[in-house]
Backbone bond lengths (Angstrom), bond angles and torsions (degrees), N, CA, C in turn:
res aa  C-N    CA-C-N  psi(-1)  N-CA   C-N-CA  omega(-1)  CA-C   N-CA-C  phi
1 X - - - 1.450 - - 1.529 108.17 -
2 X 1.397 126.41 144.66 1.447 137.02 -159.19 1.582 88.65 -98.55
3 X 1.254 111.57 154.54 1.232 131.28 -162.61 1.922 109.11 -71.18
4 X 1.590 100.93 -20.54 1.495 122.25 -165.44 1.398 85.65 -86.05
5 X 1.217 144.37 -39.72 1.058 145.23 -164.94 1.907 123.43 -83.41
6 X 1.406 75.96 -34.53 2.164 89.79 176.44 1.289 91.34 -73.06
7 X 1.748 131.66 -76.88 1.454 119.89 175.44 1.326 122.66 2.86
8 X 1.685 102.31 -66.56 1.203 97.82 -165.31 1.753 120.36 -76.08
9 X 1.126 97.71 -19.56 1.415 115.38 155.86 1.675 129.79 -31.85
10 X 1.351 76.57 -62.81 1.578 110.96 -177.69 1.628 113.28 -61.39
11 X 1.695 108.04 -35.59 1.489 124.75 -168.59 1.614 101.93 -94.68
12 X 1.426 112.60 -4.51 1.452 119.91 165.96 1.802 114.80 -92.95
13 X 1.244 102.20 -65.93 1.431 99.08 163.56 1.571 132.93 -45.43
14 X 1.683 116.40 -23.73 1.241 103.96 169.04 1.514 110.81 -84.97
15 X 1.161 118.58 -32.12 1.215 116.52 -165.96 1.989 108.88 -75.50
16 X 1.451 118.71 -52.32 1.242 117.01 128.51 1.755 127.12 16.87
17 X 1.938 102.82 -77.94 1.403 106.89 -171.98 1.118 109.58 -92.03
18 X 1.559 115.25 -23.33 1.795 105.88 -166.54 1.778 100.42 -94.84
19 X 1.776 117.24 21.03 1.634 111.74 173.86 1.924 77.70 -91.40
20 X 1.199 119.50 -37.13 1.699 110.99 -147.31 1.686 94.75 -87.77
21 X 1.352 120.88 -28.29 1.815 123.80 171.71 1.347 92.06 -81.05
22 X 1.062 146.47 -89.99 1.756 136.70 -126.74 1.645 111.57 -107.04
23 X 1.426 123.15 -35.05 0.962 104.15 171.87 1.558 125.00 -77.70
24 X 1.733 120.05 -40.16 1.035 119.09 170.14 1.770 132.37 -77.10
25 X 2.070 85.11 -13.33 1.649 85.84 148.94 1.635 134.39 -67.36
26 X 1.136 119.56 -60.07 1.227 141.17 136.77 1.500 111.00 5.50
27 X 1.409 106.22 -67.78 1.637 113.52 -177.83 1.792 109.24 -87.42
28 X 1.041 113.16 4.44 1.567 119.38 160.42 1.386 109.47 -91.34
29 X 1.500 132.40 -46.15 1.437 111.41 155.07 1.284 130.55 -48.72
30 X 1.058 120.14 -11.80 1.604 121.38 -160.34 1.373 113.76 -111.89
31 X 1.409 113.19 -23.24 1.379 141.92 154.30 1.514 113.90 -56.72
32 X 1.654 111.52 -48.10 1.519 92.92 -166.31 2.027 87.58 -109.68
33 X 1.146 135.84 16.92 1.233 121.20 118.08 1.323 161.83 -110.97
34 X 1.438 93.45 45.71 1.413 123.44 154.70 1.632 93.74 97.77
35 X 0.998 164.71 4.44 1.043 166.42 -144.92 1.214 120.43 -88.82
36 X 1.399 113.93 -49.30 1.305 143.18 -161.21 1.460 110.13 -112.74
37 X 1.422 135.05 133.84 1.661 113.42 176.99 1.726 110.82 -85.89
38 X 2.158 97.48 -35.17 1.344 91.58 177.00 1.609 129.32 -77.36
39 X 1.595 104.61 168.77 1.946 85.81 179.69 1.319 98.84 -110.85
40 X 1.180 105.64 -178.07 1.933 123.28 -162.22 1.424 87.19 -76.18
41 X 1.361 96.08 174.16 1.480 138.40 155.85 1.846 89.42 39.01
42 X 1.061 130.15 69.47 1.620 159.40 167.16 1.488 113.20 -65.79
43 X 1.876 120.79 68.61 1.116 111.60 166.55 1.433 138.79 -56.58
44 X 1.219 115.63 28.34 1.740 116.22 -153.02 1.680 79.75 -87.61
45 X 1.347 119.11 123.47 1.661 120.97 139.22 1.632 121.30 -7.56
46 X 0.844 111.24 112.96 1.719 122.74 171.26 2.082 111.29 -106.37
47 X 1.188 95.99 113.57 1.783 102.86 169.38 1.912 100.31 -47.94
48 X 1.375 106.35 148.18 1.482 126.70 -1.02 1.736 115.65 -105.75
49 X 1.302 99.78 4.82 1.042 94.84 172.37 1.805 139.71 -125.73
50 X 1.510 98.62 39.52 1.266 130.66 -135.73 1.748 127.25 -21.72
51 X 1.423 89.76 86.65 1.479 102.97 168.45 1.232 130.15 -105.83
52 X 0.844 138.37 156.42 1.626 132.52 -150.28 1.600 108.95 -56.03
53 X 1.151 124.91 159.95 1.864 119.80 170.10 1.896 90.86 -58.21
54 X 0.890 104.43 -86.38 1.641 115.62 -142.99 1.476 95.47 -29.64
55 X 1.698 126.21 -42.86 0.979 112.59 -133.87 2.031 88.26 -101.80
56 X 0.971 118.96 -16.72 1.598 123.08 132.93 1.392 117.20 -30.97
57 X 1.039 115.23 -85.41 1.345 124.01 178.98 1.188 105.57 -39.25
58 X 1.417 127.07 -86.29 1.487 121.20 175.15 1.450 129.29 -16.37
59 X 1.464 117.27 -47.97 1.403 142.70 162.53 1.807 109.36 -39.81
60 X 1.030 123.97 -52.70 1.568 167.20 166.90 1.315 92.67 -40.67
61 X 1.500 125.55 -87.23 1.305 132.40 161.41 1.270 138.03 -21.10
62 X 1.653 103.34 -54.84 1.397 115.20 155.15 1.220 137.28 -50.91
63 X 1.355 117.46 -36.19 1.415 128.79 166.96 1.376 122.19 -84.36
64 X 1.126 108.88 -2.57 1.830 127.07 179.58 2.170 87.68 -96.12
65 X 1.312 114.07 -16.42 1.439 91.78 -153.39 1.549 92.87 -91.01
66 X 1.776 99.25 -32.60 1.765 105.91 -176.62 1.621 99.64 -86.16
67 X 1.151 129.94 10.05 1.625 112.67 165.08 1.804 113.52 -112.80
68 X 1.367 104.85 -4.99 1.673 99.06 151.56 1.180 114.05 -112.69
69 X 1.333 124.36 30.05 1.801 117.26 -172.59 1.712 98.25 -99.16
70 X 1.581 136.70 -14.34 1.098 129.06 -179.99 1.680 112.72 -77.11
71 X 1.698 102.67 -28.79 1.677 125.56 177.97 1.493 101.03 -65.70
72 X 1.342 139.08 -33.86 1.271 133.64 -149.24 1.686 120.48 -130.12
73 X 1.585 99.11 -3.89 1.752 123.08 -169.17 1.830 103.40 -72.06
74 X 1.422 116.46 -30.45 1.704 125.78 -179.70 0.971 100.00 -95.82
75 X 1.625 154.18 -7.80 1.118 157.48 -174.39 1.590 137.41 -72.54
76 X 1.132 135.46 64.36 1.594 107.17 -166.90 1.464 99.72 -113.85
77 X 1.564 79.94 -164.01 2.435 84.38 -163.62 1.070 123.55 62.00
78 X 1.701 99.89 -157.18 1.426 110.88 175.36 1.833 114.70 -56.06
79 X 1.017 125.80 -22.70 1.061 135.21 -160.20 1.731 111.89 -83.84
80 X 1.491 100.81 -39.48 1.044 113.71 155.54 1.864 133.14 -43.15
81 X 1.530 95.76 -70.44 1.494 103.98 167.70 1.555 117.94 -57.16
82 X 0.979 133.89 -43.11 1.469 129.20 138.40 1.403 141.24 -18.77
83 X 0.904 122.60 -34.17 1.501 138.00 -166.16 1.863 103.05 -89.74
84 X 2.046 93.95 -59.61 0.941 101.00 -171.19 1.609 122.04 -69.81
85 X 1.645 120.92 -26.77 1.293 131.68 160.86 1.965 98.92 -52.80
86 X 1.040 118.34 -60.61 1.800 100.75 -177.65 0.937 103.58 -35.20
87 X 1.546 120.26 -70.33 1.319 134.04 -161.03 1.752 107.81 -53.16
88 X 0.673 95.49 -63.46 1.911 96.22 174.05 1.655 121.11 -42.25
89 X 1.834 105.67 -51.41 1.264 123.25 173.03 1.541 107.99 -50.02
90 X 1.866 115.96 -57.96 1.306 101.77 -167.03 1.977 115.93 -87.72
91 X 1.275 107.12 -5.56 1.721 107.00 173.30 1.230 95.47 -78.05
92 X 1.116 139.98 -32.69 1.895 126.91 167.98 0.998 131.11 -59.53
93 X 1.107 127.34 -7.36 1.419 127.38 -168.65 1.456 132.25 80.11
């Protein structure tokens, strides 16, 4: 496998682990102070191919990690964390 290719690998797997560490961590604080009605990490089957939410979601993540990893691969430093906050700010809405 070409090195362009593990990257992207790499920009799947983080994005992948840090939906199942920080965001659904994140939403476990917020869950058990009242914040939130739903709870984390939500095995209920999701159509169409019913696999759990989270691990959907996670999936989700992953593909969010390899479609800003070409925006952020020349990037380091401050300049870095920058980029990727735009980028985050404007895919949210």
């Amino acid at each position: 496998m070409n090195q362009r290719a593990i990257d992207f690998v790499k920009a799947f797997v983080a994005g992948f682990v840090s939906t199942l560490v920080f965001h659904q961590g994140l939403l476990t604080l917020f869950y058990f102070a009242g914040f939130v009605p739903g709870a984390p990490y939500d095995f209920k089957a999701v159509p169409p191919f019913g696999i759990p939410a989270v691990i959907s979601l996670a999936f989700w993540g992953g593909a969010c990690g390899v479609a800003i990893w070409p925006f952020l691969r020349h990037v380091a430093g401050p300049a870095y964390w920058v980029r990727a906050l735009a980028i985050s700010a404007s895919a949210s809405g």
